[in-house]
MMTF fields as JSON, N, C-alpha, C and O atoms, coordinates in Angstrom:
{
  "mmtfVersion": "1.0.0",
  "mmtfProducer": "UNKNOWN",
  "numBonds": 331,
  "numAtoms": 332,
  "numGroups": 83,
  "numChains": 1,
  "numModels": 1,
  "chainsPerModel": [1],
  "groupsPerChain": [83],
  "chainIdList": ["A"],
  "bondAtomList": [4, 2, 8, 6, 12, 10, 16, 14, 20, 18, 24, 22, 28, 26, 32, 30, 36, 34, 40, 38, 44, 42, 48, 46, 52, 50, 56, 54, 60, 58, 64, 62, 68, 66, 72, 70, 76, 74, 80, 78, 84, 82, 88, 86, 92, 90, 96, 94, 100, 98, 104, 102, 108, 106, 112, 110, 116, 114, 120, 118, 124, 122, 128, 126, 132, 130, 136, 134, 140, 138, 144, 142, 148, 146, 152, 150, 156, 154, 160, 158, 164, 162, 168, 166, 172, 170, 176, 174, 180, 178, 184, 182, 188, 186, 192, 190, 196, 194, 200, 198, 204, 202, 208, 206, 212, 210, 216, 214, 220, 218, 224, 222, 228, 226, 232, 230, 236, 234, 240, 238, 244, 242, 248, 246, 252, 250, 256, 254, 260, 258, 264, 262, 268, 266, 272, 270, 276, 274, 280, 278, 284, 282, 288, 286, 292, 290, 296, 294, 300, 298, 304, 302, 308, 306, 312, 310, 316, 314, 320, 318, 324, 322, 328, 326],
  "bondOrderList": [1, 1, 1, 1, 1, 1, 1, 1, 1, 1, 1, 1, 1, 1, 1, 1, 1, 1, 1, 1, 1, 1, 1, 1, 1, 1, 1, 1, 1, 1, 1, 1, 1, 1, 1, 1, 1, 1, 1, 1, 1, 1, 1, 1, 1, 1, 1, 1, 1, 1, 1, 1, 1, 1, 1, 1, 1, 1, 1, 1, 1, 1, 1, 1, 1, 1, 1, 1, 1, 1, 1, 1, 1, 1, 1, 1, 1, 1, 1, 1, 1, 1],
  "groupList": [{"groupName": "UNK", "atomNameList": ["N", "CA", "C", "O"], "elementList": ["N", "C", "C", "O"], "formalChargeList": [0, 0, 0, 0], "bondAtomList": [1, 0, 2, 1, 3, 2], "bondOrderList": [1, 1, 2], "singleLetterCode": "X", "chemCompType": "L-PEPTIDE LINKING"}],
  "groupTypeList": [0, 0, 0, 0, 0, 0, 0, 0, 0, 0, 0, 0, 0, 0, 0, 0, 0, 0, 0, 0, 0, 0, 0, 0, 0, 0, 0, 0, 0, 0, 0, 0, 0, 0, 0, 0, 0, 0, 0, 0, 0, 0, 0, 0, 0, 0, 0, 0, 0, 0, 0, 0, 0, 0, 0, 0, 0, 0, 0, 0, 0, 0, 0, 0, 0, 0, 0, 0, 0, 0, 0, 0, 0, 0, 0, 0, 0, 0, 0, 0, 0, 0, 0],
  "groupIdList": [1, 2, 3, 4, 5, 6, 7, 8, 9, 10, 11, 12, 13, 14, 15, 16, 17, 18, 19, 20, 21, 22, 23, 24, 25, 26, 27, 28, 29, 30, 31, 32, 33, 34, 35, 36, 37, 38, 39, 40, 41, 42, 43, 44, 45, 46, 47, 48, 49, 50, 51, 52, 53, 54, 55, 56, 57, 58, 59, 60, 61, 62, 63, 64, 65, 66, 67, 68, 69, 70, 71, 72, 73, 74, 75, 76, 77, 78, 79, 80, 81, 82, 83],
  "secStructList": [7, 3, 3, 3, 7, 7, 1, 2, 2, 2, 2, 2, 2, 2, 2, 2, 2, 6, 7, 7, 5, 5, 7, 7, 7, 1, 1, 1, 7, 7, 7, 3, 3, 3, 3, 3, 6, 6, 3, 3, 3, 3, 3, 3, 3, 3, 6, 6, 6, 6, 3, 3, 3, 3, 3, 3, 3, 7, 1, 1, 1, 1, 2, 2, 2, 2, 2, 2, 2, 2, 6, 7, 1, 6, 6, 1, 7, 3, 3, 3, 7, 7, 7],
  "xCoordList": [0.836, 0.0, 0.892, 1.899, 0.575, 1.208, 1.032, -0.13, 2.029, 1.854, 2.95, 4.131, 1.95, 2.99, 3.908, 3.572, 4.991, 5.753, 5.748, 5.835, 5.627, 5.173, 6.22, 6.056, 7.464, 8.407, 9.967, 10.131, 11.061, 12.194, 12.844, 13.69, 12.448, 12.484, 12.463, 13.343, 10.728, 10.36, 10.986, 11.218, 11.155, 12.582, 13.757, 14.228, 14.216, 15.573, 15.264, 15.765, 14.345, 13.835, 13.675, 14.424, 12.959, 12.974, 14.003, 14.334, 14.426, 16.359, 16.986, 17.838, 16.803, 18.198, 17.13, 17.705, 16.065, 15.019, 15.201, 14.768, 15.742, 16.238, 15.009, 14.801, 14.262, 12.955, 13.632, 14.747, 12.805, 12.519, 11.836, 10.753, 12.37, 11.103, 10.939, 11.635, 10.045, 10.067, 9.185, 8.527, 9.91, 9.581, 8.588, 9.073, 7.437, 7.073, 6.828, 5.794, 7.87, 8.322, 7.134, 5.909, 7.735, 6.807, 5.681, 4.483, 6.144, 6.403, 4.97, 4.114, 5.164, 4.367, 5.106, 4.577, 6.453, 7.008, 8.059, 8.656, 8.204, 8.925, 9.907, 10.131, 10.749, 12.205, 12.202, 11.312, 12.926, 13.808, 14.902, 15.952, 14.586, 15.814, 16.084, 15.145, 17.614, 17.273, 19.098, 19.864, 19.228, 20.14, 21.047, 20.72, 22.096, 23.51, 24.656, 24.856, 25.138, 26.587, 27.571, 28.432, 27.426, 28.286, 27.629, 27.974, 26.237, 25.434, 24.227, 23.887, 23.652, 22.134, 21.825, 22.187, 21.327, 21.572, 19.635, 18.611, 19.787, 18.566, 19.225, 20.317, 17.784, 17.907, 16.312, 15.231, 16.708, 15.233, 15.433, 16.382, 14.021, 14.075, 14.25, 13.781, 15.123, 15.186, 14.644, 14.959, 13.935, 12.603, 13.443, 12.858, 14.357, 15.525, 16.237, 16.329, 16.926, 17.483, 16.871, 17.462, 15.606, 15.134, 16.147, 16.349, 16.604, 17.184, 17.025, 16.001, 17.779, 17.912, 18.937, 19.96, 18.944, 19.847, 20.433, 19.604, 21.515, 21.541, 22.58, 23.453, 22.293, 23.204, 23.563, 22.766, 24.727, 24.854, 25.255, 26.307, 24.47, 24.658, 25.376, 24.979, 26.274, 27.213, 26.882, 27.693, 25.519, 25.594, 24.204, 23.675, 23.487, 22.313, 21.954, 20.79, 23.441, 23.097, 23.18, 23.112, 23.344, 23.137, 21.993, 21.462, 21.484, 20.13, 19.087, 18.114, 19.449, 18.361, 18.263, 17.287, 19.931, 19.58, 18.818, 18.038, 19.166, 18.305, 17.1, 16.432, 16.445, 15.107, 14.92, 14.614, 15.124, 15.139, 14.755, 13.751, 15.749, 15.752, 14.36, 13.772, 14.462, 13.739, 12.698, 12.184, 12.529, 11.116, 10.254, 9.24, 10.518, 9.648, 8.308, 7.387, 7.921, 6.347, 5.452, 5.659, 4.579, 3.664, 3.095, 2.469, 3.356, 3.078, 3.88, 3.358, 5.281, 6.128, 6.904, 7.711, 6.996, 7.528, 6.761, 5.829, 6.663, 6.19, 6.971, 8.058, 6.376, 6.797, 5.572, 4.431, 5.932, 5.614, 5.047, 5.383, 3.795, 4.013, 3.399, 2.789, 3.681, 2.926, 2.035, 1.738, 1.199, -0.665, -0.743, -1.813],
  "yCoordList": [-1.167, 0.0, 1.245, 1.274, 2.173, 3.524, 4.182, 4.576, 4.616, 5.677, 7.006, 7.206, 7.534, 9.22, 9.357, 8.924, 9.875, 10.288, 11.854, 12.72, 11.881, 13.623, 14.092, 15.045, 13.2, 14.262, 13.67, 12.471, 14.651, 13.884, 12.989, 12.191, 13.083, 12.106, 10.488, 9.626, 10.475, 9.925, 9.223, 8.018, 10.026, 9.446, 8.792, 7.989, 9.073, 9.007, 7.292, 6.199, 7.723, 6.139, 5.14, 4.167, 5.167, 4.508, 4.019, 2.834, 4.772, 4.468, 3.85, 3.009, 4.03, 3.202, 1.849, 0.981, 1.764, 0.241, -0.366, -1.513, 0.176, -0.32, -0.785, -1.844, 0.394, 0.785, 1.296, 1.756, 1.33, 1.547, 2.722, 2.565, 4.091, 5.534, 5.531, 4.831, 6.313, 6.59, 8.104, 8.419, 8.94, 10.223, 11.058, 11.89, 10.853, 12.036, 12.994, 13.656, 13.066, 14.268, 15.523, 15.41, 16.421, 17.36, 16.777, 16.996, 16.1, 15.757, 14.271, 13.898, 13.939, 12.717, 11.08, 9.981, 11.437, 10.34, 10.033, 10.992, 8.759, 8.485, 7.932, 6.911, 8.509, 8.311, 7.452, 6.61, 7.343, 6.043, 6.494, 6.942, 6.346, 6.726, 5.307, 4.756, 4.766, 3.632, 4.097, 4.997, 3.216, 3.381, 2.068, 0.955, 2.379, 0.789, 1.072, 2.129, 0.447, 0.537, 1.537, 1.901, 1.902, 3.264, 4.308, 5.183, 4.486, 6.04, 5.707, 4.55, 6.482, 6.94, 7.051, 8.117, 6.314, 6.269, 6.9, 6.447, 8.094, 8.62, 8.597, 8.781, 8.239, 8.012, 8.446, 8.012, 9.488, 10.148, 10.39, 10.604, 10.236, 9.931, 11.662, 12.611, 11.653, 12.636, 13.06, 12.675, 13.767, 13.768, 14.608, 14.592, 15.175, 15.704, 15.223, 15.467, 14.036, 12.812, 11.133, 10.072, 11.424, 10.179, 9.12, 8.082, 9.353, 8.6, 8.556, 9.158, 7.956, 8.149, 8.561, 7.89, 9.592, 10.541, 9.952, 9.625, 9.601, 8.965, 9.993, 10.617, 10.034, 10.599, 9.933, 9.344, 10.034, 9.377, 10.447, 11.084, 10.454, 11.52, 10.478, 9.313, 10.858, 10.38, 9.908, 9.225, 10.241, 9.985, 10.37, 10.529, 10.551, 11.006, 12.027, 12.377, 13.085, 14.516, 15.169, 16.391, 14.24, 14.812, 14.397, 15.112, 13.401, 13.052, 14.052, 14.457, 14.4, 15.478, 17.256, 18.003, 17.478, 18.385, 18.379, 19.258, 17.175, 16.87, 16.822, 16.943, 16.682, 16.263, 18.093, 18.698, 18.626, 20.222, 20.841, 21.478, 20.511, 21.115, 20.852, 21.55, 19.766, 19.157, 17.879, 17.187, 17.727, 16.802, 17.361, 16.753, 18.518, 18.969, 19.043, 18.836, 19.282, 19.347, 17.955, 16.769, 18.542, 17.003, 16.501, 17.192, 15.229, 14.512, 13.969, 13.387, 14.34, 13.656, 12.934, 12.784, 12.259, 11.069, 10.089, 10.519, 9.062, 7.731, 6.462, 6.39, 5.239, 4.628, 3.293, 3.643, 1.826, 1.0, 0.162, -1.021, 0.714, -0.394, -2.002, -2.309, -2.738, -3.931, -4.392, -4.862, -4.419, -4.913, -6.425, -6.797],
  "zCoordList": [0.0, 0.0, 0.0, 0.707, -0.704, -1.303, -0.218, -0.124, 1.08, 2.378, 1.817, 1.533, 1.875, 2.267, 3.327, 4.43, 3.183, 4.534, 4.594, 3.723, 5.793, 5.933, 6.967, 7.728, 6.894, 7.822, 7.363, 7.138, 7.259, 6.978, 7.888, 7.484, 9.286, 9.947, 9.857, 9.858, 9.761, 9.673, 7.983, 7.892, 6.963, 5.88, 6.084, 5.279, 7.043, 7.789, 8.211, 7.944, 8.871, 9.733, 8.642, 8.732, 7.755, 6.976, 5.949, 5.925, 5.242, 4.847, 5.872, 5.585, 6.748, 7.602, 8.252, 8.909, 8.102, 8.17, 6.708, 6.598, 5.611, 4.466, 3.573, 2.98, 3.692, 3.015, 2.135, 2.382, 0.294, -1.014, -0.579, -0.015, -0.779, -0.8, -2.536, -3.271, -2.927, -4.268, -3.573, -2.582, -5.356, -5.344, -6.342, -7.108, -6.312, -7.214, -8.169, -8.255, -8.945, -9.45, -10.273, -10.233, -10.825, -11.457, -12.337, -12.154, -13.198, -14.56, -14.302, -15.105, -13.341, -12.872, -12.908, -12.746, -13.175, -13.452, -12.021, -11.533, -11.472, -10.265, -10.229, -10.88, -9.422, -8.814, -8.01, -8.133, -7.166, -6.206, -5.488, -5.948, -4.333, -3.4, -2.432, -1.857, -2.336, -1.657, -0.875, -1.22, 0.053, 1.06, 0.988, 1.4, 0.459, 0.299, 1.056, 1.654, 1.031, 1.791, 1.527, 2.327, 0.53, -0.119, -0.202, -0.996, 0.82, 0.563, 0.209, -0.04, 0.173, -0.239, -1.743, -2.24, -2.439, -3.827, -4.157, -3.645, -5.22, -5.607, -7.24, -7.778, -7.642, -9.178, -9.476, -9.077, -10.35, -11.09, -12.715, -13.469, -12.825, -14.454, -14.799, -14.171, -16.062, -16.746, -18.118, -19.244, -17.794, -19.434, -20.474, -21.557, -20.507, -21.337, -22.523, -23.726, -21.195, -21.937, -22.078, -22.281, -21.892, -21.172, -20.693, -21.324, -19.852, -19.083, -17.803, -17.48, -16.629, -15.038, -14.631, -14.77, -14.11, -13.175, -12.299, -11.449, -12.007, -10.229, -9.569, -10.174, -8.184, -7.352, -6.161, -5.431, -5.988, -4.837, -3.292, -3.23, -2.45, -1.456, -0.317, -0.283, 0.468, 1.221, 2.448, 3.074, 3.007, 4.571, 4.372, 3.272, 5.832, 6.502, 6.592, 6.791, 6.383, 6.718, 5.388, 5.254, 4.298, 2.91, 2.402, 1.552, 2.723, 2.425, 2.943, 2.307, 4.236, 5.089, 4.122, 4.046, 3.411, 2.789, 1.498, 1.132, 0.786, 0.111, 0.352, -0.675, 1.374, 1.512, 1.478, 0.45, 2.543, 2.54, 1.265, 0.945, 0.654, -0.511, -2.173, -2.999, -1.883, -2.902, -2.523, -3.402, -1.452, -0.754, 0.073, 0.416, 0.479, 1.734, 1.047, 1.838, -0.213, -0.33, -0.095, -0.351, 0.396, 1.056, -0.192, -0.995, -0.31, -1.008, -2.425, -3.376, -2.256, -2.784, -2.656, -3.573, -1.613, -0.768, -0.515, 0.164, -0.69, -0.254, -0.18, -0.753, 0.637, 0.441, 0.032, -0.27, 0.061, -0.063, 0.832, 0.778, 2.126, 3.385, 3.027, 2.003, 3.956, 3.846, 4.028, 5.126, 2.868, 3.611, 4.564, 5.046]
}
């Protein structure tokens, strides 16, 4: 079942429970942010090049600016819970 997350916290918690978030985007098409051993890996589709973007942000406290920056609107974060 498709849940919203409504706090970066509550993001945080979930990346490091090694939860799948997916994102949103403008465009209506969705991204993927997932958490590996080498960082926080976000990959969003790019309607430009049609391709996927990936970035890799380093830690927890780059993910949080990320979220700042580009997740804080409600309702572009979710995840996947288990029915």
């Amino acid at each position: 079942m498709k849940t919203t997350i409504q706090s970066r916290r509550e993001a945080v918690n979930l990346l490091q429970s090694e939860h799948v978030l997916y994102i949103r985007i403008h465009n209506g098409q969705t991204g993927m942010i997932k958490s590996t051993v080498d960082g926080i890996i976000v990959a969003i589709p790019n309607e430009q090049t049609d391709k996927v973007d990936f970035r890799k942000l380093e830690d927890v406290e780059a993910f949080e600016a990320f979220y700042d920056l580009t997740l804080s609107k409600p309702g572009t974060l979710y995840y996947n819970a288990p029915s």
